[in-house]
C-alpha positions in Angstrom: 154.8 90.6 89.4 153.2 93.5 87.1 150.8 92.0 84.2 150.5 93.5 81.0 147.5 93.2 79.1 147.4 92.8 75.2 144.7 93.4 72.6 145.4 89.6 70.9 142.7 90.2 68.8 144.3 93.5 67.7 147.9 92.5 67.2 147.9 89.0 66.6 144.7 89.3 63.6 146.4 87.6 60.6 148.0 84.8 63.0 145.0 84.5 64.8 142.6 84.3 61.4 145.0 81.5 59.7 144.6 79.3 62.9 140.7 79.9 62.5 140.9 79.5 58.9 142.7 75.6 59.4 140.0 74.9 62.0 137.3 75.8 59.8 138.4 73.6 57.1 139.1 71.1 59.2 136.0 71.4 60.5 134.4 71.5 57.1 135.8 68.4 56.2 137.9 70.1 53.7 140.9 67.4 53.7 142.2 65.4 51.0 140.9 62.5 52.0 137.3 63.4 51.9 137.5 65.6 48.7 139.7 64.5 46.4 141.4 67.7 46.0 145.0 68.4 46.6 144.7 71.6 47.1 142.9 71.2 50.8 145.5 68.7 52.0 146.2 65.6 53.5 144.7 65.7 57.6 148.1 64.6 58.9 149.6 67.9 56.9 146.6 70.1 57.9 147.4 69.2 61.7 151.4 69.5 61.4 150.5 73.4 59.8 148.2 74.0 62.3 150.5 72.8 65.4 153.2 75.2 63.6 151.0 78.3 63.2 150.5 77.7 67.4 153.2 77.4 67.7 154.5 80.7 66.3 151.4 82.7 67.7 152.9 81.9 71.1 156.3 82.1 70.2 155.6 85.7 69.0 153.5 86.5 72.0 155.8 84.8 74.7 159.1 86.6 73.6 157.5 89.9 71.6 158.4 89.6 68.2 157.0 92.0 66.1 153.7 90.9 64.5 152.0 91.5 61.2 150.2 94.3 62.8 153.1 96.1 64.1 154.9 95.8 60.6 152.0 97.3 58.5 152.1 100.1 61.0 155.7 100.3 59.9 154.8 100.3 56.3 152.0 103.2 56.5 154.2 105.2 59.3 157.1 105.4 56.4 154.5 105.7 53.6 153.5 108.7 55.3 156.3 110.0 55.5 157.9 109.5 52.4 154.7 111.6 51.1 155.3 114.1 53.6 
């Protein structure tokens, strides 16, 4: 069985970066319950966004969806040409 290897970082950026993003709130205490703001969340709906954005990284990576990367290539490839 062959194995192909995949820049993640490359690819997968913006997925990658909104997982970090939760983590570092998280981390940062930034939930509702400490802060008082809506805007940063109830923990319980902080972890249920986080266990989706997981979710679709490896949903995307296991079956090869196209990712945020590959579409904004799309965008500048017809851009391009559309100037051309």
């Amino acid at each position: 069985m062959s194995k192909i290897q995949i820049d993640l970082d490359k690819f997968y950026s913006k997925e990658i970066n909104n997982i970090m993003n939760m983590l570092n709130h998280l981390e940062n205490g930034r939930i509702y319950e400490k802060t008082d703001n809506r805007s940063d969340g109830y923990l319980a709906t902080n972890i249920a966004e986080l266990r989706h954005e997981i979710s679709y990284l490896l949903e995307e990576i296991k079956f090869g969806k196209t990712t945020s990367y590959d579409e904004m290539q799309s965008i500048f490839k017809l851009k391009k040409e559309i100037e051309s």
